[in-house]
Every structure is written in C-alpha cells, then in structure tokens.
C-alpha positions in Angstrom: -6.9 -17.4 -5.9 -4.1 -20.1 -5.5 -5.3 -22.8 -2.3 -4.6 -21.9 0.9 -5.3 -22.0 4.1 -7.6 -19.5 5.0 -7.0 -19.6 8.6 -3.6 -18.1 8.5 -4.9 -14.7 7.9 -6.7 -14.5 11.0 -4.4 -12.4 12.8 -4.9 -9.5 10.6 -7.2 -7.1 10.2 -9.1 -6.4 6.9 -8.9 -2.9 6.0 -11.8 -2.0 3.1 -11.5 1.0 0.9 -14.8 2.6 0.4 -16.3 0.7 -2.2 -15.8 4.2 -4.8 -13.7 7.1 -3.7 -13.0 9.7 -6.0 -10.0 11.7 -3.9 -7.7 13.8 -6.6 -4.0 13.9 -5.8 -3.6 10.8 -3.6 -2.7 6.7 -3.9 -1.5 7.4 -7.9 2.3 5.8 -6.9 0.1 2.5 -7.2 -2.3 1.1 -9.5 -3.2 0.7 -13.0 -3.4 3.9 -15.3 -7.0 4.6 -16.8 -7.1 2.7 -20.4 -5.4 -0.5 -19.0 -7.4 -3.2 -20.6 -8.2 -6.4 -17.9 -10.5 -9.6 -18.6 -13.4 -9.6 -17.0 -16.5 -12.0 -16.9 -17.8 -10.0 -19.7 -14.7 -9.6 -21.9 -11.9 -7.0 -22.0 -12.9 -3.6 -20.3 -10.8 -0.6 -19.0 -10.0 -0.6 -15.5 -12.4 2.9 -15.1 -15.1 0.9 -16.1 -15.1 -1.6 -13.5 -17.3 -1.4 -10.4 -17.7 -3.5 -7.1 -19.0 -6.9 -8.0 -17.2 -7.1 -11.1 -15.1 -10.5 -11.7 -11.7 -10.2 -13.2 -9.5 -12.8 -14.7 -6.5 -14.3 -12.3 -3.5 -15.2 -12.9 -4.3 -18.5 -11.6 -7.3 -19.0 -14.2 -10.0 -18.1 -11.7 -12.1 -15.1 -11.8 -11.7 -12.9 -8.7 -14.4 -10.4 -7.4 -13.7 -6.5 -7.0 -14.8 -5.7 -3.4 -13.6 -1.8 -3.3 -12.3 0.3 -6.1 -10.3 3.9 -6.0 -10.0 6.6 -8.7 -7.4 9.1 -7.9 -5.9 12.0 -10.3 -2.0 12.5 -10.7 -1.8 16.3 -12.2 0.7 17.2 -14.5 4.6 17.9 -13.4 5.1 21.7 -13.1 7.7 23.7 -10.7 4.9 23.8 -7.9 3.5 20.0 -8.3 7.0 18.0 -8.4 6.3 13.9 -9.9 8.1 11.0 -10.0 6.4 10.3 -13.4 5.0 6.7 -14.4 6.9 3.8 -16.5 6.1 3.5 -20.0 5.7 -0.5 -21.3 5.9 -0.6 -24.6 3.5 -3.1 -26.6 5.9 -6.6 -26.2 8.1 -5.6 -23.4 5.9 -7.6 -20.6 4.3 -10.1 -23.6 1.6 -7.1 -23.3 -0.5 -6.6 -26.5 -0.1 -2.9 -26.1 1.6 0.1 -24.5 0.4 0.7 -21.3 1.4 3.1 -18.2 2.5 1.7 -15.0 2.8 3.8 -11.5 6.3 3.9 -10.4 5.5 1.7 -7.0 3.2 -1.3 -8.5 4.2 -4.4 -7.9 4.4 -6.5 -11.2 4.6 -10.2 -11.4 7.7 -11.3 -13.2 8.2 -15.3 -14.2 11.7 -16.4 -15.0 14.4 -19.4 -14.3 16.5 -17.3 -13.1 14.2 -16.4 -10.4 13.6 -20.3 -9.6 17.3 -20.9 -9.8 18.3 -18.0 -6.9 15.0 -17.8 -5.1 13.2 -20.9 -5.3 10.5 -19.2 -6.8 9.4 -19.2 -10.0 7.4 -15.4 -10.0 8.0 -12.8 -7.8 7.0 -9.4 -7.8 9.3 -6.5 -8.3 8.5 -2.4 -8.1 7.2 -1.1 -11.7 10.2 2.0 -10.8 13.0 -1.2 -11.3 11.3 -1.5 -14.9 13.1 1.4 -16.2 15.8 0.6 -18.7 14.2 -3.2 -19.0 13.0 -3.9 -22.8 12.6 -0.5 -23.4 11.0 0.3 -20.7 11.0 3.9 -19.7 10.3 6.8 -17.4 7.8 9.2 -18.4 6.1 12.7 -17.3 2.6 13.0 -18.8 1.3 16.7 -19.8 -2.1 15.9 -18.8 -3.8 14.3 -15.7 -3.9 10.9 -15.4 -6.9 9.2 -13.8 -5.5 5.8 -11.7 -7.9 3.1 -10.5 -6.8 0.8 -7.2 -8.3 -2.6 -7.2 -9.3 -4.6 -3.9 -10.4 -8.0 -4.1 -11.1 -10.5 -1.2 -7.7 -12.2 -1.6 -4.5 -11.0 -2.9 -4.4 -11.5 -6.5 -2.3 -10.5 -9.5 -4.6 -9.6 -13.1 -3.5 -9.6 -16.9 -3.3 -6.1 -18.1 -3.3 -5.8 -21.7 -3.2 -9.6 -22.0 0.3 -9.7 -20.7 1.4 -7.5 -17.9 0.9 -9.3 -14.3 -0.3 -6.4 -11.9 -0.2 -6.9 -8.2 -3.8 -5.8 -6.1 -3.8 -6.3 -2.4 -6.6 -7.3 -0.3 -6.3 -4.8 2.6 -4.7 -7.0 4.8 -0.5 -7.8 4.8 0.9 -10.8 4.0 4.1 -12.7 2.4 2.3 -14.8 0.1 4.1 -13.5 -3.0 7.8 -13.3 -2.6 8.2 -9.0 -3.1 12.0 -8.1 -4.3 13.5 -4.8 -3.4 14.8 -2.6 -5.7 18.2 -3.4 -5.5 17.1 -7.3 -5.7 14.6 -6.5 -8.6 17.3 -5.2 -10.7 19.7 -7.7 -10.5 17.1 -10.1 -11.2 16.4 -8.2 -14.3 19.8 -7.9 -15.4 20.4 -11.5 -15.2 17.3 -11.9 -17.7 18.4 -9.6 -20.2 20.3 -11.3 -22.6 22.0 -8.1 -23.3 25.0 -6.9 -21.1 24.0 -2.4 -20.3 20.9 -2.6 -21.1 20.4 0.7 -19.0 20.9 3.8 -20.4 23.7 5.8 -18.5 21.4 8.3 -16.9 19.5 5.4 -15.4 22.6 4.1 -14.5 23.5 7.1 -12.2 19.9 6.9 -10.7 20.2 3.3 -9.6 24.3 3.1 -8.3 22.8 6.2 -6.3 
C-alpha cells in the first residue's frame, strides 16, 4: 500500500472476517463476482481461487496479502427473493480486458482531471450502482446464482480486475484514506467525463432525479 503513517489507525479496531466463510444469501451488495480475473504472485487467477496468504497485485505496484476471504451466494430474482441485480462492464468501458460483473455497492476507483480539478484528487472511489448508464454500463438480473468473493487485506487497498477495473477491499477497520463520492457526487463526476451530453438512458434517468 501507498506510505503512511501507521500510527493513525490506532484508534480503531480491526475487525477480521473468518479467514473462509461460506454463508449463502448475505454480503453479495459488495465484492467481486466469481470469474473476475486479479494478478496475483502467480499470474492471473479467478477471485474463487484465491485463499488466505495469497498476494495480489496493487494499485500502487506492490503486492498485498489476503488475510480473510468470504464466498457468499446471491439467488436468482423471483417474486419471493426481490434483487437489486449487479452492473454489467462491458470489455473497454473501465480499460478492462473483458466483461465483468460488479455488485451494485462496490466501491470502484475512478482516475480523471476532472476529479483533480473539483476535488483535489486525482482518484476517488464512487458506488459500482452510479456506473449504470456510463460507457455502456448497465443493470442486470442474472438467472442463475452468482457466487461473490469479499477480499480483506491488512491495509486498505484497491486491485486490477480484468486488467483494468480498480476494485475497492477494506481492511476491517474505517478510515478516509480514499476520498468515497456519494451517489449524487459520483454521477456528476461521471457526467462531466463523458464526452457525450445524455448518456443515460431515460429509465435511468427517472431512477437517479428520484
């Protein structure tokens, strides 16, 4: 991870995930969807693959340690089991090198001038769920379950999936290291770095003047 001083985290309190929990039908709102290709010490493997101990590739060119990993199961949308669904990338949108699945509430690393020009910060993170309408970008409701895997590593750190999409994994302990937008914030960020004026769709529209 990036320098810092270690000492400013000692006010909180490091909460651990087991280091594997299989639990169905909770934590898939977060994550990275089974398939997701990261870099690891050993090459590119899918997330489900990776155990505690593993290194992955950083953002920051280092190679950060898995301490805890989760596998949760979202089912498939029906009357009795309601979803919010997951955002579809497709291969490009994120400089990814192929599709991937995000959940709706993963925090994704976006880089842009425009973000250093109103923020002062060159990344950010914004919520996968502002993602919708962006590049193609788009809300889907799988027919099938869909495994997700949480990462934990010692440090906050944010990992290349499929080469190009920065994904946000905590630590277990809260902090303001990277600057988080809300999804009012997030969107306006994004619209400024389309080069296209409505690139939303006009049901997504609706859903976000709501």
């Amino acid at each position: 991870m990036f320098t810092r001083n270690k000492t400013a985290f000692a006010e909180y309190e490091r909460v651990i995930l087991s280091e594997e929990v299989n639990s169905p039908g909770a934590f898939t709102r977060t994550g990275m969807v089974a398939g997701t290709l990261l870099e690891t010490q050993h090459g590119w493997y899918p997330v489900e693959q990776l155990n505690v101990g593993d290194r992955v590739a950083t953002v920051d060119g280092g190679m950060a340690r898995i301490v805890a990993t989760r596998h949760d199961f979202a089912e498939p949308v029906s009357l009795g089991n309601p979803s919010v669904g997951f955002l579809h990338v497709p291969g490009g949108a994120l400089e990814n090198c192929a599709a991937l699945m995000l959940p709706v509430d993963q925090y994704v690393g976006i880089e842009s001038a425009e973000a250093e020009k109103l923020l002062g910060e060159p990344a950010v993170l914004v919520p996968a769920t502002a993602l919708e309408g962006y590049r193609g970008i788009s809300r889907r409701f799988p027919e099938e379950r869909v495994e997700v895997i949480n990462l934990q590593f010692e440090d906050e750190e944010i990992v290349f999936a499929n080469t190009g999409v920065q994904i946000y994994c905590g630590s277990g302990m809260d902090s303001d290291y990277f600057t988080r937008l809300d999804l009012k914030r997030a969107r306006s960020l994004l619209q400024l770095m389309d080069s296209e004026l409505g690139f939303l769709s006009p049901i997504a529209e609706a859903r976000f003047a709501a």
